[in-house]
C-alpha positions in Angstrom: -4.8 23.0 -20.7 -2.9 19.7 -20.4 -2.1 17.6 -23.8 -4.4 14.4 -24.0 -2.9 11.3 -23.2 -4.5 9.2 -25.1 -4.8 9.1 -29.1 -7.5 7.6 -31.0 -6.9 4.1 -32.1 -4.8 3.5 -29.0 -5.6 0.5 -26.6 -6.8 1.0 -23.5 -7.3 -0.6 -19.8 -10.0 0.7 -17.6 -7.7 0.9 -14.3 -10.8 3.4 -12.4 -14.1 2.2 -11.1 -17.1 4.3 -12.1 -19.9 4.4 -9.4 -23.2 3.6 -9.9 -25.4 6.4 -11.9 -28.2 6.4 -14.6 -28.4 3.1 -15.8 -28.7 4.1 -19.2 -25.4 5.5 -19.4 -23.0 2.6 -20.1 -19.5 2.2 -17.2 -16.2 1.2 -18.2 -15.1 -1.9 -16.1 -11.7 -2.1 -14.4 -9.6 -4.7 -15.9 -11.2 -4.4 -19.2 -9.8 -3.0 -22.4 -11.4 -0.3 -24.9 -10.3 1.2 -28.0 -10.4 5.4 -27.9 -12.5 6.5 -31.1 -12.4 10.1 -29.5 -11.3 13.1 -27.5 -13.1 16.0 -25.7 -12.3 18.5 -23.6 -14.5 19.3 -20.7 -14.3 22.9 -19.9 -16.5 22.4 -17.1 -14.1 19.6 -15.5 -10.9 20.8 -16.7 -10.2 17.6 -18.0 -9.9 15.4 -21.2 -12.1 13.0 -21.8 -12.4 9.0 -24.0 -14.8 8.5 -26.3 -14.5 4.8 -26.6 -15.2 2.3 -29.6 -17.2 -0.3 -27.1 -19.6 2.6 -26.4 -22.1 4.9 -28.1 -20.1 8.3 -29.6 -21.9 10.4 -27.4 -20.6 9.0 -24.6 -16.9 10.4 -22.7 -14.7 9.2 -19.8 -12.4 11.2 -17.7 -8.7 9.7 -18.9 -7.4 9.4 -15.3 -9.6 6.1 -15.1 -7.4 4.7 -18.0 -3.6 3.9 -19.0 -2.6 2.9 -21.9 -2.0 -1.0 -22.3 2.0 -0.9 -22.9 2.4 1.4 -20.0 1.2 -1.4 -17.6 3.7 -3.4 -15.7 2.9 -7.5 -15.7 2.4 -7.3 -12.0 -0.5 -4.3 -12.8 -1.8 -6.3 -15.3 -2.1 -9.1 -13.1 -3.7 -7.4 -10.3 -6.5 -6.2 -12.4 -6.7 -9.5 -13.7 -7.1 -10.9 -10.7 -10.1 -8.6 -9.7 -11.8 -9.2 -12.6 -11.5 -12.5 -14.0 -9.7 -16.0 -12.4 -6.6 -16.7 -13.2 -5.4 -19.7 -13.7 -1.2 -20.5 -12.7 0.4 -23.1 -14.8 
């Protein structure tokens, strides 16, 4: 088993997309940014998994669909700006 990448308290950017499910269970949006609260392991998945502050506590996300905010180039961040929200050039 891997090390988790993530640490609670750390910032966040949703760089995944999650496809539709059960509506009940809230998705992450690419572009946005969340605060981890949380880790589990999935044993099933073989992977570590978010629990996020924007989000109920029972709730985890695979970490692949995430990097952490200071790893992001300006040119990342930009692009997933771009997809989610208009940006304005000054």
């Amino acid at each position: 088993m891997n090390p988790p990448r993530f640490q609670p308290g750390q910032c966040i950017v949703c760089v995944g997309t999650f496809p539709d499910g059960n509506p009940a269970i809230p998705r992450p949006q690419r572009g946005q940014l969340y605060h981890v609260t949380g880790l589990r392991y999935s044993t099933r998945f073989r992977q570590w998994g978010v629990r996020l502050a924007e989000f109920a506590p029972e709730y985890s996300y695979g970490e692949e669909s995430f990097a952490p905010m200071e790893e992001l180039s300006e040119g990342e961040f930009r692009k997933l700006l771009a997809e989610t929200w208009v940006v304005v050039e000054q």
